[in-house]
N, C-alpha and C positions, 0 to 999 in steps of 0.2 A: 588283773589278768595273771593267771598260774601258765607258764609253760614249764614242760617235760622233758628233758633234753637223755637221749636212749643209749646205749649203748649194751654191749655184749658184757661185758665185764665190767662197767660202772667201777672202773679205777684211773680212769685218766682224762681220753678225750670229753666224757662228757662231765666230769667230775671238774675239768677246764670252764666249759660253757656255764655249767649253772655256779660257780664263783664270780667268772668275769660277768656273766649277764648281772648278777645280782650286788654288784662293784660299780656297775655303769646306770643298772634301771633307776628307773624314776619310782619314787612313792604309787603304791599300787599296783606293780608288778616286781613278779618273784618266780624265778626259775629253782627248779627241782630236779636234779635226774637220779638214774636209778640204773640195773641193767637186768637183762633178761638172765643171765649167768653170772652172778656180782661172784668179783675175786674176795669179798671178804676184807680188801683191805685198800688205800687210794697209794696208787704208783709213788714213792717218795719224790722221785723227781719233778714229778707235779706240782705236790706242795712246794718243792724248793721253787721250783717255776713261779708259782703264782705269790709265795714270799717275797721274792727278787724285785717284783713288779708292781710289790705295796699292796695285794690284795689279801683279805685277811682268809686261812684256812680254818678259822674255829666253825666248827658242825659239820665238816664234811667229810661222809664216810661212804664206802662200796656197800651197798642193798639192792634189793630185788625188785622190781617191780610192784609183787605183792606188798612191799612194806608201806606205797603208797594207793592203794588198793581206793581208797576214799575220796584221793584229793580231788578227781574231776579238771582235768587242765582245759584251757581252752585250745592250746596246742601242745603238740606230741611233734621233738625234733629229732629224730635216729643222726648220728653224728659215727656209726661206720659201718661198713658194708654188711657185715655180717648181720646187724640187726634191722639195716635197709629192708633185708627181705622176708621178716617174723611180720607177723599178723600182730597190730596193737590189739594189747587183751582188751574184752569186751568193755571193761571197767571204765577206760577210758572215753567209754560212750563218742557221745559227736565231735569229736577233738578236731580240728584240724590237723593233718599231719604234712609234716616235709621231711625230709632228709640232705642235709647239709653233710656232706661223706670229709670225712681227715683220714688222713695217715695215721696209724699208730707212732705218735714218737715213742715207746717203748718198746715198738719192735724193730726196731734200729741195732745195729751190732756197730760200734764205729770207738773212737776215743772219746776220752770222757767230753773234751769240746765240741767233739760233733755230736752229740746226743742229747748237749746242753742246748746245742745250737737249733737244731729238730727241735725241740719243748717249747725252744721264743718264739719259731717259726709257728709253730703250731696255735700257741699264745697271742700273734698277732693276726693270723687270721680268722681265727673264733673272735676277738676284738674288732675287727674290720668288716665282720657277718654281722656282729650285734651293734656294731652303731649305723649299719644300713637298715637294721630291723625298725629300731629307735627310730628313726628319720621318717617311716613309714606312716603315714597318714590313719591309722588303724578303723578307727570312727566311719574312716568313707570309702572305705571298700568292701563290697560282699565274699561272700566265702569262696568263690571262685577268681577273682582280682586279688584274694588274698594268698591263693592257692600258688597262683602266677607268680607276685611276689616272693613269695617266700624260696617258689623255686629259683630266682634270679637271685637271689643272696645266697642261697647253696649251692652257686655257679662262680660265686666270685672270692 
C-alpha cells in the first residue's frame, strides 16, 4: 500500500508524516509526500525533530506533486489547510483521500523551547494518527467504512 501524505509547501508537516509513517509501517506499506508548492527545501527543525526521536531523515527532500506523477497511491492524506482545499491532480486517479489538518509548527514565533516544543507536539500527534491507522482492519472495510475511518483519525 503506497499512501501520499500532501501538503502546501512539502517541508515539514507532511515531510513529518511520510518519515514517522515509514519508521512505524509494516513491510509492504510506504508513505510518500510531496506538495503542491514545495519550498525546495525540508524545515531544519523537522529533521532535528524527527533526529531527536530516532527516526532516520536520509531521502527526504521538499518536491512537487509532479515528481511523483507515476506512483498511483492508494491513499492521498492533505495534512493542512491550504492544500485541504486543492483538487488532487488527476494522476492520482481513485486514491482514497482524507485530510488529517496540523498546525504549522513553523509558523510559530515563540523561544527557541517553544517551537521546539510545537515540533514534539506536532511529532506526536502525526504518531498517534498513524498507530490508529495501523490498528485499522484495512482488508474488511469498503471504501466508504474506510472513508469514515480515516476521517475519525483526522479528528483525533
Amino acid at each position: 500500500m503506497k499512501i501520499l501524505f500532501l501538503c502546501t509547501a512539502n517541508s515539514c508537516r507532511s515531510i513529518l508524516c511520510e518519515a514517522i509513517f515509514n519508521a512505524m509501517a509494516p513491510a509492504g506499506m510506504r508513505a510518500y509526500s510531496a506538495g503542491s508548492h514545495p519550498a525546495g527545501v525540508v524545515n531544519p527543525m523537522a529533521l532535528q525533530t524527527l533526529q531527536a526521536a530516532g527516526i532516520a531523515i536520509d531521502g527526504l527532500f521538499s518536491k512537487s506533486t509532479d515528481a511523483l506523477a507515476e506512483l498511483q497511491p492508494e491513499l492521498v492524506i492533505t495534512v493542512c489547510d491550504k492544500a485541504a482545499g486543492e483538487a488532487c491532480p488527476v494522476f492520482f486517479g481513485a486514491a482514497v483521500r482524507a485530510h488529517w489538518g496540523l498546525s504549522d509548527p513553523s509558523e510559530l514565533r515563540g523561544t527557541d523551547g517553544e517551537i521546539a516544543a510545537a515540533f514534539d507536539a506536532t511529532l506526536a500527534r502525526i504518531r498517534t494518527r498513524i498507530q490508529a491507522f495501523l490498528a485499522v482492519p484495512l482488508t474488511q472495510l469498503d471504501s466508504d467504512a474506510l472513508k469514515a475511518e480515516l476521517a475519525r483519525i483526522g479528528s483525533i
